[in-house]
C-alpha positions as CSV (number, residue, x, y, z in Angstrom):
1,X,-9.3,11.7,-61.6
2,X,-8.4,12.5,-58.4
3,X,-9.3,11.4,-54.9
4,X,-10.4,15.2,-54.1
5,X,-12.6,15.2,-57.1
6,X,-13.4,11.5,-56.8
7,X,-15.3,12.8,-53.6
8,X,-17.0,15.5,-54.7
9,X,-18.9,13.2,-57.8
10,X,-22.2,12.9,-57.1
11,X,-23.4,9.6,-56.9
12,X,-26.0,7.9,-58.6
13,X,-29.3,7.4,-56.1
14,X,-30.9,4.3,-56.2
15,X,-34.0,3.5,-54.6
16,X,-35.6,0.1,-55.0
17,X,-33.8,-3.3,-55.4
18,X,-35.3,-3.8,-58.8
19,X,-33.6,-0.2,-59.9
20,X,-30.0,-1.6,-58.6
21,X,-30.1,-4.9,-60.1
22,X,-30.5,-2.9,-63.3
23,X,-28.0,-0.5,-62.4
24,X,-25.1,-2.7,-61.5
25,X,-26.3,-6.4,-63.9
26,X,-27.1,-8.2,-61.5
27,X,-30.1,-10.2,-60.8
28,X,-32.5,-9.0,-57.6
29,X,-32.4,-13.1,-56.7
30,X,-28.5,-13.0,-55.9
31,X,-28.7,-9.4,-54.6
32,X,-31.2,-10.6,-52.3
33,X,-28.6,-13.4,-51.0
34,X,-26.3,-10.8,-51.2
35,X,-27.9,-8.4,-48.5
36,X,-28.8,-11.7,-46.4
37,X,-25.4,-13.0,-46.3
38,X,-22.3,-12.1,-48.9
39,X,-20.8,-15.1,-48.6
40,X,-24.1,-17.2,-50.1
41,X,-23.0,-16.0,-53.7
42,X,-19.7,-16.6,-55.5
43,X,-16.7,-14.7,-54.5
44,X,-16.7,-12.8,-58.1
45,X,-19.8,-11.9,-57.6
46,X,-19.6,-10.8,-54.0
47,X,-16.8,-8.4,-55.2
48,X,-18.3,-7.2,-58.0
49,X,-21.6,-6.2,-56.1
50,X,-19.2,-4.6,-53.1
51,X,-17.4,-2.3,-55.7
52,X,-20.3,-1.2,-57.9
53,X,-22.1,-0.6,-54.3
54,X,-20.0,1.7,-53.6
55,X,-20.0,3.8,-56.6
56,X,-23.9,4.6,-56.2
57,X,-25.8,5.5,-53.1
58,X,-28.0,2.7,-52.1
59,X,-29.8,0.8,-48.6
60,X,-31.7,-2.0,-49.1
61,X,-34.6,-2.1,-47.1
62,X,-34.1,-3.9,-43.9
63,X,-37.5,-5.9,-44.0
64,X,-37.7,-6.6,-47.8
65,X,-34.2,-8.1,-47.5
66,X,-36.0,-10.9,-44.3
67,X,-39.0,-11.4,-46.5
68,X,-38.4,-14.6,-47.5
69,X,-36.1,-15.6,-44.7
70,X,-37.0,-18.1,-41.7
71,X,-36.0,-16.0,-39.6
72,X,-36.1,-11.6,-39.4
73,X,-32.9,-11.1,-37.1
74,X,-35.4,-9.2,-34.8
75,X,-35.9,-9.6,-31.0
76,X,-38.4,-7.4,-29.0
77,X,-37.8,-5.8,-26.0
78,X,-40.4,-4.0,-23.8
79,X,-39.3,-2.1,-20.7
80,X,-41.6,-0.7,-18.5
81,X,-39.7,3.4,-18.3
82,X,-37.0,5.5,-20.7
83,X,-36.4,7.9,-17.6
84,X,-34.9,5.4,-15.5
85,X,-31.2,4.6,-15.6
86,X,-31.7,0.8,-14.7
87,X,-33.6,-0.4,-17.4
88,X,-31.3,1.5,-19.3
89,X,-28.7,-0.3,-18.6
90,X,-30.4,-3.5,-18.6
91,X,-31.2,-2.4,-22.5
92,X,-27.6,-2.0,-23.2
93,X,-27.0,-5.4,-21.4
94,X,-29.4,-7.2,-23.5
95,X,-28.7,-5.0,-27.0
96,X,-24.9,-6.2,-26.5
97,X,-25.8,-9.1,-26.1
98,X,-28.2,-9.3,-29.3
99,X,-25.5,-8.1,-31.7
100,X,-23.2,-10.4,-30.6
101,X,-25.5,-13.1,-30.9
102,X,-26.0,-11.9,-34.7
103,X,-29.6,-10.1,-33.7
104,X,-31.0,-6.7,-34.4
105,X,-33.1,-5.4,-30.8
106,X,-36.4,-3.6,-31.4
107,X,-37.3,-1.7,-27.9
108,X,-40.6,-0.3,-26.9
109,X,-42.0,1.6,-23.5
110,X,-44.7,0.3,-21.7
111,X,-44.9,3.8,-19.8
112,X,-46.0,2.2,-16.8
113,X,-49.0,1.5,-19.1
114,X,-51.0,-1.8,-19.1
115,X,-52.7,-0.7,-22.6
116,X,-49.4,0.6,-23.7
117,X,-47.7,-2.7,-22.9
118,X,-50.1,-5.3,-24.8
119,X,-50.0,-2.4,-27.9
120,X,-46.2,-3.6,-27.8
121,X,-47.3,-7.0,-27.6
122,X,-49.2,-6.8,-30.7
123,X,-46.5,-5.2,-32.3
124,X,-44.3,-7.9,-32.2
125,X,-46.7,-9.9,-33.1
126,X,-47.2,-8.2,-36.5
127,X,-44.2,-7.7,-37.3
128,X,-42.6,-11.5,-36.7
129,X,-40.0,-11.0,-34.5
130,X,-37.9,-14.1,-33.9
131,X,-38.5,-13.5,-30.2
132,X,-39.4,-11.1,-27.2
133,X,-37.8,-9.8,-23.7
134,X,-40.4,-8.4,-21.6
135,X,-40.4,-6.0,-18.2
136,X,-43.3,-6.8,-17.6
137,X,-45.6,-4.1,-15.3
138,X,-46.7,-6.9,-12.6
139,X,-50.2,-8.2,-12.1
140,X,-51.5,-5.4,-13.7
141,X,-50.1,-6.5,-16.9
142,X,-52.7,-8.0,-19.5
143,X,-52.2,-11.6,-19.1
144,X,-54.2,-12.8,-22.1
145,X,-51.7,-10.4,-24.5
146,X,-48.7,-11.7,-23.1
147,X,-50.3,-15.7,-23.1
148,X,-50.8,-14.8,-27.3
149,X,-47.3,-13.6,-27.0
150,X,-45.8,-16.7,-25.6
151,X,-47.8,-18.7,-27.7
152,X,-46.6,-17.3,-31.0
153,X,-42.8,-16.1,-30.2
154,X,-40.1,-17.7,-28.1
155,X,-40.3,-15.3,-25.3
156,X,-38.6,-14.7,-21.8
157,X,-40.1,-12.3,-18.4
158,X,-37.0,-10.2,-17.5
159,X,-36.6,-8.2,-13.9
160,X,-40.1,-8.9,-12.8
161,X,-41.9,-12.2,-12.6
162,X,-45.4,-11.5,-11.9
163,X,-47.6,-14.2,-10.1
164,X,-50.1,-14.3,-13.1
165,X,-47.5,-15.3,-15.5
166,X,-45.9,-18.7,-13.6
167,X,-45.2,-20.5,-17.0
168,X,-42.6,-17.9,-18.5
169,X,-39.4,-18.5,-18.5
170,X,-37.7,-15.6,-16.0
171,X,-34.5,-14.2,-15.7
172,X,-33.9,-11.4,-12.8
173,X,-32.3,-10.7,-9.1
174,X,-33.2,-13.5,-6.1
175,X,-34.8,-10.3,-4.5
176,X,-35.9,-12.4,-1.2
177,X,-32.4,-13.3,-0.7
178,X,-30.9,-10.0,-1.7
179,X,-33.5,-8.1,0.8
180,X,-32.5,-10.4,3.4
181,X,-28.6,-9.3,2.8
182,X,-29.6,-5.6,3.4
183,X,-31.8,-6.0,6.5
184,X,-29.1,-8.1,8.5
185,X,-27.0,-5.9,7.8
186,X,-29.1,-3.3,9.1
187,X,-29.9,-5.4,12.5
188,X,-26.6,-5.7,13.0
189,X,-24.8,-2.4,12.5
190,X,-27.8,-0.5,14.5
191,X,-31.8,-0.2,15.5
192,X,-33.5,-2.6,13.4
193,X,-34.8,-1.0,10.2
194,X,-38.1,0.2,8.9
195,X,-39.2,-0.2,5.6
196,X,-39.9,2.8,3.3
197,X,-42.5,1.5,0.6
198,X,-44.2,2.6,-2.1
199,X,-47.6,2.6,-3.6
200,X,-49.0,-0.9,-5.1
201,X,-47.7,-0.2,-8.5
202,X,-44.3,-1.8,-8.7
203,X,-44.0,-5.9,-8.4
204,X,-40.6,-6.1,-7.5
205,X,-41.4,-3.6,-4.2
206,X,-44.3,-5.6,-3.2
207,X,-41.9,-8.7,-3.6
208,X,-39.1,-6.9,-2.1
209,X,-41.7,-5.3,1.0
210,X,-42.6,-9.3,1.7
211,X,-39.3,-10.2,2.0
212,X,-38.2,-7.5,4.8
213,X,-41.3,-8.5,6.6
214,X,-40.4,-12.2,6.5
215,X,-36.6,-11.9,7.4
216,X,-38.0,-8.9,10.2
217,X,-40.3,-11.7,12.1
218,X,-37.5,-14.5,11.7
219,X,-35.0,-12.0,13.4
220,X,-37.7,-11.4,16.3
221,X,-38.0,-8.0,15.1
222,X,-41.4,-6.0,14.7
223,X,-41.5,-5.4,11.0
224,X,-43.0,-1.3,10.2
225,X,-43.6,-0.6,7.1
226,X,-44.6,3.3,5.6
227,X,-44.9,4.7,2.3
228,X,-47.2,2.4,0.6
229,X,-50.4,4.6,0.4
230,X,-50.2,7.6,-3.4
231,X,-49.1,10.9,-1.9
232,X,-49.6,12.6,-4.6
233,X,-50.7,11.3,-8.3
234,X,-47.7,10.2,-10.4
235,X,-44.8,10.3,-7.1
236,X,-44.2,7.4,-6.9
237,X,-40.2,7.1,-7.2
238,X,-37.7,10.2,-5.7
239,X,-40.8,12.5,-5.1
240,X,-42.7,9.7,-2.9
241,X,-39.5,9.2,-0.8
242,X,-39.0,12.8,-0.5
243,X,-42.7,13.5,0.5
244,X,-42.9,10.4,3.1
245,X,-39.4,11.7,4.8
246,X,-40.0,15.1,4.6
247,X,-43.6,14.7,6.0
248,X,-42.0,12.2,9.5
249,X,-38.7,14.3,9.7
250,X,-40.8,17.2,10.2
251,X,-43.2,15.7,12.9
252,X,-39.7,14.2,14.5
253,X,-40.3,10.5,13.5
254,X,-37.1,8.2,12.2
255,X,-34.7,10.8,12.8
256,X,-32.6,8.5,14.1
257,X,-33.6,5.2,13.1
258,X,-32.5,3.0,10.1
259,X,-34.6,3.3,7.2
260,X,-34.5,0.6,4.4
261,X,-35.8,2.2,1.5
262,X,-37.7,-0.6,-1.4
263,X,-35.5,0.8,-4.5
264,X,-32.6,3.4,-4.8
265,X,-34.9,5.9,-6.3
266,X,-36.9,6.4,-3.3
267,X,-33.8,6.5,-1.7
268,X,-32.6,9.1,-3.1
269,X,-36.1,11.2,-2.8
270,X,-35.5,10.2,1.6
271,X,-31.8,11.7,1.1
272,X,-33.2,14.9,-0.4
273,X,-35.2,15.0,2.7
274,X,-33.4,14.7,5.3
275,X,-30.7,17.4,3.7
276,X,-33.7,19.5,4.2
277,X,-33.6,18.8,7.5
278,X,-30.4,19.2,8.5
279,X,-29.7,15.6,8.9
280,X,-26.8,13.8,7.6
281,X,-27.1,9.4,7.6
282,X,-24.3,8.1,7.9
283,X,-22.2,4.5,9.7
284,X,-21.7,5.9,12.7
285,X,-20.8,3.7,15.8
286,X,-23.2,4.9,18.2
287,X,-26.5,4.2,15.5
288,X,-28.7,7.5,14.6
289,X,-30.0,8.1,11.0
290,X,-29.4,5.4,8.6
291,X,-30.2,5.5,4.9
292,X,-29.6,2.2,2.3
293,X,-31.6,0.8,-0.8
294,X,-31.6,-1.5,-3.8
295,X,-30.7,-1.7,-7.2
296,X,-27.5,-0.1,-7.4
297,X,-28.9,2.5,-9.5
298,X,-25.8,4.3,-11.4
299,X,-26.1,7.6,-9.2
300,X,-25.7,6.2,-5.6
301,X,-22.0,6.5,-5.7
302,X,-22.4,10.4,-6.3
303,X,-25.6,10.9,-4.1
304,X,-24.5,12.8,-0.9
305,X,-24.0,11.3,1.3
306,X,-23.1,8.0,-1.2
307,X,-26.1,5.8,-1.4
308,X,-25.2,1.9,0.4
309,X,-28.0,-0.5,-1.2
310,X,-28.1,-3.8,-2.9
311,X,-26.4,-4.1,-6.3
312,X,-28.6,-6.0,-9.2
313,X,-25.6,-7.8,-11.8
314,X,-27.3,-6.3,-14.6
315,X,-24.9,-7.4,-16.9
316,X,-25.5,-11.0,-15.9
317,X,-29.2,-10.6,-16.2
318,X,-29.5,-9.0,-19.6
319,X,-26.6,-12.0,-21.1
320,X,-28.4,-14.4,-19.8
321,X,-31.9,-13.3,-21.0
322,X,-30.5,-13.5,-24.5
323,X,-29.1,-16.3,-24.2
324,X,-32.2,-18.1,-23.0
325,X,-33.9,-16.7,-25.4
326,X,-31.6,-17.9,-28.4
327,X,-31.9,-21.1,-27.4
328,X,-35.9,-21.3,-27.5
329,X,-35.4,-19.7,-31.0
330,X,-33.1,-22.5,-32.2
331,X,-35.8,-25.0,-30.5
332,X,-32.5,-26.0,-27.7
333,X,-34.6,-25.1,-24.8
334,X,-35.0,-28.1,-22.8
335,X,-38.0,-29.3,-20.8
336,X,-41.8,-28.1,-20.4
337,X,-41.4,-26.3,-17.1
338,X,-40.0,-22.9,-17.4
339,X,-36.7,-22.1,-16.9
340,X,-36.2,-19.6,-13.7
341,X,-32.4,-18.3,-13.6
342,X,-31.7,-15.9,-10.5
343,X,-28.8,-14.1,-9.4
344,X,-27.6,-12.8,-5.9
345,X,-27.7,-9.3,-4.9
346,X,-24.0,-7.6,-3.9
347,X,-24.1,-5.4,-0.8
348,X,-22.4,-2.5,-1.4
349,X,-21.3,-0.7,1.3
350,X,-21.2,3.1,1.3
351,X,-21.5,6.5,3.6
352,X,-25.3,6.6,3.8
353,X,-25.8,3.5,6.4
């Protein structure tokens, strides 16, 4: 026969293990080792199964192949948005990280959700994961849900370490220290900065808005803070930052001041406005309208003009959340006090300030 017609043979559809031990003599105990791990049966055998596998067209079910397994290969993940590019690279991060560590990553959206978030919890739960990453929302998160979820799975805070959870293990960005980087740099390159907020719905922001008030009042400098109160239900990102700006540019407030916005994504919403106002931030020697903010997000390179902020290693802090959490899975985790693993912020220096 030849390879053309070879291709064109239909092939036999199985649909149940029982079916393919039938189908190719084999019993469903070694196929089972089989699927778990080829190399648990004799060679012979492990051939045999290959070839006859791929005479017939067959997929063993993922969780009827982990039934009887110590361990399902599964680790949770819940981030808090799927619209935002940093927490998608953070899941990439962590997801690389996973497979290379031999696991299979489950992800699920809070939505900026408390409800949402336990749901995903529970989830987990139920479906015996080997362990769990969480973003979780902040305070607002429900704490019993996530004390069951520690209690029955190895499990790790990523990003944001609220104040109600102080017994989780937590991998994520020093923000105090990384704020502090940003506003010296501020003070020294021009007027000393305000702070463009956002509404009480984001940890990281309140944690990030404490820090620029701290490091303000240590330089001597009157900390001002706007932005924190809901313009408008749901803008709370690019639209908040717009709105704020647009609203003081148009009154003639900050147009020539430096404004240190809490994430990149307001920033980006205070670049917006002050395009519509025909102002342009930018390093110049002799100070006027300055424009910087934190994360890194993966557009402030090709904002216009190019967003300076605070980059988070992402990398760093999705590897290492794995890793942690592999080693509470294979019970190496040392210690009862949780483990707290924080990385420094990179100033990244670009046209906006």
């Amino acid at each position: 026969m030849s390879r053309d017609t070879e291709k064109n043979v239909k092939k036999q559809k199985i649909n149940t293990m029982k079916e393919l031990s039938v189908a190719i003599g084999v019993s469903r105990p070694t196929l089972s080792r089989y699927f778990q791990d080829p190399d648990s049966v004799r060679r012979s055998t492990s051939e045999r199964i290959r070839r006859e596998l791929e005479k017939i067209e067959y997929v063993p079910n993922f969780f009827a192949t982990r039934m009887n397994r110590k361990t399902t290969g599964l680790i949770g993940v819940i981030i808090p948005y799927l619209n935002d590019l940093f927490f998608t690279n953070l899941l990439q991060a962590i997801e690389s990280a996973a497979m290379e560590a031999g696991f299979t990553v489950i992800m699920q959206c809070s939505h900026s959700d408390p409800q949402i978030e336990a749901r995903a919890a529970e989830t987990f739960m139920s479906m015996s994961m080997d362990g769990a990453l969480v973003v979780p929302l902040g305070n607002q998160s429900d704490i019993k849900t996530h004390e069951r979820l520690n209690a029955r799975l190895p499990y790790v805070l990523v990003d944001s370490r609220p104040n109600t959870m102080p017994d989780v293990d937590f991998v994520g960005t020093d923000h105090p220290r990384s704020t502090r980087l940003i506003t010296e740099y501020l003070c020294r390159v021009g007027e000393s900065p305000i702070l463009l907020g956002m509404p009480r719905v984001n940890f990281n922001a309140l944690e990030r808005e404490r820090a620029y008030i701290a490091v303000m009042e240590s330089l001597g400098h009157e900390p001002v803070v706007i932005g924190t109160d809901l313009v408008e239900e749901g803008w709370y990102f690019e639209s908040h930052g717009e709105a704020v700006l647009d609203a003081a540019f148009a009154r003639g407030r900050f147009t020539d001041r430096s404004i240190l916005c809490v994430n990149d994504r307001v920033a980006i919403g205070a670049l917006r406005a002050a395009s519509r106002h025909g102002l342009v931030p930018g390093r110049g020697a002799s100070g006027g309208l300055r424009i910087a903010g934190h994360d890194d997000y993966p557009l402030c390179p090709y904002t216009t003009p190019a967003l300076t902020t605070v980059a988070q290693d992402v990398e760093k802090i999705g590897r290492a959340a794995v890793s942690r959490l592999v080693r509470k899975m294979q019970g190496k985790a040392e210690g009862t006090s949780p483990e707290i693993e924080l990385f420094d912020g990179v100033l990244k220096l670009r046209e906006s300030a």
